[in-house]
Each structure stands twice: as C-alpha cells, then as structure tokens.
C-alpha positions in Angstrom: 0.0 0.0 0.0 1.1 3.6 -1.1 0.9 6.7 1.3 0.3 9.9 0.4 3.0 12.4 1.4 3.2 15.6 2.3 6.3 17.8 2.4 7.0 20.7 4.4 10.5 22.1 3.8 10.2 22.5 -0.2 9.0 25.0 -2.8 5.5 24.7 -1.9 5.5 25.0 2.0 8.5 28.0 1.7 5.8 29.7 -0.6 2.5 29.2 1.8 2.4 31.8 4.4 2.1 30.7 8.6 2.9 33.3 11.2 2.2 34.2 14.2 2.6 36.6 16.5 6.4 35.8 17.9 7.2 35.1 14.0 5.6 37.1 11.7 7.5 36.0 8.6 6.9 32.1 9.2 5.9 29.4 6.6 4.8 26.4 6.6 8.3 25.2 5.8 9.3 27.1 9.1 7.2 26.5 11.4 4.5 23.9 9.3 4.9 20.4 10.5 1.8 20.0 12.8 -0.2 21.1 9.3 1.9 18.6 7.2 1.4 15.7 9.5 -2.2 16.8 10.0 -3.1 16.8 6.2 -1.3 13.4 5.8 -3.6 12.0 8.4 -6.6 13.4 6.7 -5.9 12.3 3.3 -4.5 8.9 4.2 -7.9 8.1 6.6 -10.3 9.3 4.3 -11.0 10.0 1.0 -10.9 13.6 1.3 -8.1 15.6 -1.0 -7.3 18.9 0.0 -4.1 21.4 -0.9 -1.6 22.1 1.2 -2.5 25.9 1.0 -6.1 25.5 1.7 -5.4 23.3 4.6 -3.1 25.7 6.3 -5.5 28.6 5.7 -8.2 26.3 7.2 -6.5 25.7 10.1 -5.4 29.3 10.9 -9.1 30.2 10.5 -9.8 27.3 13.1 -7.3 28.8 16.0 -4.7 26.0 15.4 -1.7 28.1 15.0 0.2 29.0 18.0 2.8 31.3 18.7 5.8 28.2 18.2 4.0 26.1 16.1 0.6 24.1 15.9 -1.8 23.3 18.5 -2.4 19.5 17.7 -5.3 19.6 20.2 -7.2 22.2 18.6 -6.6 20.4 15.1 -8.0 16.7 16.2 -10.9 19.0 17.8 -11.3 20.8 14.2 -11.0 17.3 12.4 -13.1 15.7 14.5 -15.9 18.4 13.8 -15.2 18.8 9.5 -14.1 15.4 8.6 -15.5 13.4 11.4 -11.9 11.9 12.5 -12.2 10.9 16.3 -9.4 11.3 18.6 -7.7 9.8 22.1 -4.3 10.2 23.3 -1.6 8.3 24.7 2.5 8.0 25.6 2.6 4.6 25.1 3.8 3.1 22.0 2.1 -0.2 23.2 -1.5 1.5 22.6 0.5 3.0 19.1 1.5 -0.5 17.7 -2.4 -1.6 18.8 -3.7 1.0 17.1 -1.8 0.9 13.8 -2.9 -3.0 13.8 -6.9 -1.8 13.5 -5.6 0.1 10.2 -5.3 3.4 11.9 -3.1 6.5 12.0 -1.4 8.4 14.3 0.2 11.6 14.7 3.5 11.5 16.9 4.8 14.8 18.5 8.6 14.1 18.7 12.0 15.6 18.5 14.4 17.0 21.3 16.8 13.8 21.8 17.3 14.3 18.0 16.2 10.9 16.6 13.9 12.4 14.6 14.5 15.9 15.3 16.1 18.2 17.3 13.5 20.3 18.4 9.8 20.1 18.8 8.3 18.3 16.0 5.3 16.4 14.5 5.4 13.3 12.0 2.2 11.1 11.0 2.6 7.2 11.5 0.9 5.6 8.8 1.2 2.1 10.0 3.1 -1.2 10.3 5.6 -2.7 7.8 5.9 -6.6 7.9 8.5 -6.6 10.2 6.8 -5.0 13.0 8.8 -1.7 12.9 6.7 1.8 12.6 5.9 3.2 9.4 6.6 6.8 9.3 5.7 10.0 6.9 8.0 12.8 8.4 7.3 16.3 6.7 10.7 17.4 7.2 13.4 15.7 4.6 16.7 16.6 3.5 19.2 14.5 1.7 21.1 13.1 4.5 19.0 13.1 7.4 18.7 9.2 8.3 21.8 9.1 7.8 23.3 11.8 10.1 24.5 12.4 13.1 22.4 14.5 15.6 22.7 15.5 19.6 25.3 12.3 19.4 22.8 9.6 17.2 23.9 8.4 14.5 20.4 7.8 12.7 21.3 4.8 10.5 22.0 2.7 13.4 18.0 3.1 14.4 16.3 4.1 10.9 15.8 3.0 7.0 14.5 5.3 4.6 12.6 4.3 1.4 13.1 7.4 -0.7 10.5 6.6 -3.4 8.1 5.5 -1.2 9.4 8.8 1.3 8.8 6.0 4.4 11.0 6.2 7.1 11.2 2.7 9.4 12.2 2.4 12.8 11.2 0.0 15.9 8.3 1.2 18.1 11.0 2.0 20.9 12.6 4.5 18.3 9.5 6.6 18.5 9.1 6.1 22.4 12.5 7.7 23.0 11.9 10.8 20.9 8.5 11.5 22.5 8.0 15.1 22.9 4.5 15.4 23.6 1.3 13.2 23.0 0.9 10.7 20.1 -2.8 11.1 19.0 -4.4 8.2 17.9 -7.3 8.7 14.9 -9.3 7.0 13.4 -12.4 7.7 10.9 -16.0 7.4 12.2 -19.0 5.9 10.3 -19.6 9.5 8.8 -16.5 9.1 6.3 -15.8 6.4 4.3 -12.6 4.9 5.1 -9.9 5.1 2.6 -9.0 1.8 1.1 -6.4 0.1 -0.8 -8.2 1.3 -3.9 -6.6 1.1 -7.6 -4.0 4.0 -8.0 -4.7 6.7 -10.7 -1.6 5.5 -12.7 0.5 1.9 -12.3 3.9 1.0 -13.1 5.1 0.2 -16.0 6.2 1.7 -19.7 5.3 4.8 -20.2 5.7 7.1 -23.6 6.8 11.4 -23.0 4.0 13.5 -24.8 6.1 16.3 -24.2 9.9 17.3 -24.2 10.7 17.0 -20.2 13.3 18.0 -18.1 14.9 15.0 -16.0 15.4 16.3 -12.1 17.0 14.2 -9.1 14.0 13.5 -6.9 10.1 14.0 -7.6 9.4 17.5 -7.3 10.6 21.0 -9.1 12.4 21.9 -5.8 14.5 18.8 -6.7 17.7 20.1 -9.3 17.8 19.0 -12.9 19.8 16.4 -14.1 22.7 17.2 -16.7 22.8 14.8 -20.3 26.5 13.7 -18.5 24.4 11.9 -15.6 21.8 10.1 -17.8 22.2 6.5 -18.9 23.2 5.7 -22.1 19.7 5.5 -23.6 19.1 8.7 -21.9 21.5 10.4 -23.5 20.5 8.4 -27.0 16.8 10.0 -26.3 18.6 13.7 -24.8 17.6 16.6 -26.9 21.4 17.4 -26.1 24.4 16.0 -26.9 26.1 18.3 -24.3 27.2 16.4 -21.7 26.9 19.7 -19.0 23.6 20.5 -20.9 20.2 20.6 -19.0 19.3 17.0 -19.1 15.8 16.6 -21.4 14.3 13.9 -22.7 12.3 13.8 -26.1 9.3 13.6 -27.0 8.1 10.3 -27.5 10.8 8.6 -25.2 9.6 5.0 -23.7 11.0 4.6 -20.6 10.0 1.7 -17.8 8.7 3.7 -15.0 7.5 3.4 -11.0 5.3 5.8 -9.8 5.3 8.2 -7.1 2.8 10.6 -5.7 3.6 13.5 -3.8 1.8 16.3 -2.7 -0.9 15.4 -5.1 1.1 15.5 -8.5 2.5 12.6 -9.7 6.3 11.6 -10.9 8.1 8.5 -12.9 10.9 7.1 -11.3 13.1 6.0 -14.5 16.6 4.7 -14.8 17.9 7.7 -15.7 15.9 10.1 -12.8 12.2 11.3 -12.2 10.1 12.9 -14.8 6.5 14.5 -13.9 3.8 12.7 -15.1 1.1 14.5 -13.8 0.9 18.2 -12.0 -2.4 19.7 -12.0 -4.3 18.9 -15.1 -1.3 19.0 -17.1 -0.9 15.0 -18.5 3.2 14.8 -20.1 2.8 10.8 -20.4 0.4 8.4 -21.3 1.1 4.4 -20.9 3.3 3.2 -24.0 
C-alpha cells in the first residue's frame, strides 16, 4: 500500500504563508509540521483531498496556530468536527502498535533527543511494515537526514528510509525515545468512508513522453535538474542534447520503464535515468506506451 506524502520544507511550503505573533515571517516550511502531518492523516484516513495551501488557511481560520508552532489539540478538535476523524491520546507506543494493527493513524509529536528531530516536531505514523517496525511519513526531509549524526545519534543505526516511497522505518522504541509530547491516535467514524487500498490513478510500468521534459533528481521542481553527462546511455541516445553539462531533457516520445510516485498530489516516474513529472495539476506529459 502507497501513502500519500506531504512535504514541508520544499517550494510549496516556503511559498505558503504561517505566522504568528512571535514570527511574523513564518511558513509552513518554518514552522508547518503539525499542518503537514495533520493533512497526511486526513488524506490517508479518508478520501478527502485537500491542498496544502487550503489546509493551512483552514487551520489558521480554526485557531490552530500558536505562537511556536501548531496546536495539535485544537486540530484533532477541528478534524473531528469537519471530517469526522475521532481522537484519544496516549504515551505509550504499546496503545500506538495496537492502534496501527486496527488500520489506523497516528500523529507523533517528537524531537528534542534528535532521533527524529532536534526540536519540537510532528510526523504522522501511517502504519506497520511486515516486520513489526513503525511506518513513518515525516514532513521534514533533506538529503542526509537518516543518515546523520544528531545531539550524538547516528540515525542509521535506528532508521531505514525508502526514498520513493518517502517511508521512514524504525522500531516502536525508536518513537518512544523521541516522545515530545502526545501521540494522537485517529481514526475515521462511520460519517466518512474509510480510505482503502483502492486502484491507483496510474500503475507502473512503460510509459511514452507527450512532451519534451526536463529530468530532475527527486520528484518534485524543488529537486535540481539532471545534466545529459548523468543520464544513462539510452538517456542520452533520447537527450535533446548531446552536451554532456547540458540541462538534461528527454524527447518527446521517449519510452521509458517507470515506477510511480505521488507527492503532494502531483505525480512523478521514477526512471533509470531520474524522475520525470507525469502529472501536475491537469497538465498530463505521459500516457502508458
């Protein structure tokens, strides 16, 4: 099963406004984890799909932003009321594991020790991979965080990372030891339809470019481009640049094997030689070969 992920610290968060009153020029890539995290929950627990922009607004309207960060409390009260999404909460990671069994989420408030962060911070635990260790959606990535060295942990001894997939995996006692604050434990009432393992918009497989495209390191704009020198060699056979320090783009009409990856409600191909967009908005830039 696929999560949908929401990131904090890139092009879109540094562009949403989120102040407050101590920080007037905050962002949601500042200061926006709780809304991250909070949105994750939504859209992975229901079927609702709502923007990262709309969904910050909405909870400024609602009185969820405080002067540090987000009042988690006031959004489970606000979810609870819009989207029907009940709420209890806990410290132990016992009543976490039991609740991410029923097919539940859960929204951790962490950091301080620096496993996860080192200051207060808010990730959404989506559930349980096969080998019993926590599935977690953190808003706020960088290129070498599980593997870094933080307050004296060295993060690769107690975490795995799937960057595709943007999962993070770590043992129930991981998330016990960073425990900041309360981990709330949602689930969706008989209101909302519970989101299922329903057939994603695209699948993997071959996929044929309907427009020249620029090939970029990770699945986003906010990730770099690519140059032609760090293609593959059919990359660079279907390049519309021989140049090896050129701006890597592929041609129109290139087939390429692809996995797909959704984030922040736009989708991306994962080829051999990088990620492509498939999908932002309504704009379609490959169709199945």
């Amino acid at each position: 099963m696929s999560y949908v992920y929401v990131q904090q610290n890139g092009t879109l968060g540094a562009s949403i406004p989120y102040p407050s009153p101590a920080h007037p020029s905050a962002t949601v890539a500042t200061s926006g984890c709780g809304v991250c995290a909070s949105l994750m929950a939504l859209m992975n627990l229901t079927t609702y799909k709502v923007s990262l922009k709309n969904w910050t607004q909405a909870l400024r309207n609602a009185g969820c932003r405080d002067n540090e960060g987000t009042d988690m409390e006031a959004v489970c009260a606000y979810m609870k009321k819009k989207y029907g999404i009940a709420y209890a909460t806990t410290t132990s990671t016992d009543k976490v594991v039991a609740w991410l069994k029923k097919g539940y989420g859960v929204i951790a408030n962490v950091g301080g020790e620096g496993y996860f962060s080192s200051a207060g911070h808010f990730v959404y635990v989506a559930g349980l991979a096969k080998n019993g260790k926590l599935i977690v959606l953190d808003p706020y990535y960088y290129a070498d965080k599980w593997t870094s060295t933080v307050n004296g942990i060295n993060r690769s001894k107690y975490f795995t990372y799937s960057a595709s997939k943007h999962e993070v995996y770590c043992k129930p006692s991981v998330l016990g030891a960073d425990r900041a604050g309360w981990f709330y434990l949602l689930k969706p009432t008989k209101k909302v339809k519970k989101k299922t393992a329903a057939k994603p918009k695209y699948t993997d497989g071959r996929y044929v470019l309907l427009y020249d495209m620029v090939v970029r390191t990770g699945p986003g704009t906010d990730y770099a481009a690519k140059k032609v020198k760090d293609l593959t060699a059919d990359g660079k056979a279907h390049a519309t640049s021989k140049n090896p320090n050129a701006k890597a783009v592929l041609k129109t009409g290139t087939k390429a094997d692809a996995t797909i990856v959704e984030k922040n409600g736009e989708y991306w191909m994962k080829i051999p030689s990088g990620f492509v967009c498939l999908q932002k908005g309504s704009k379609v830039y490959a169709r199945k070969a």
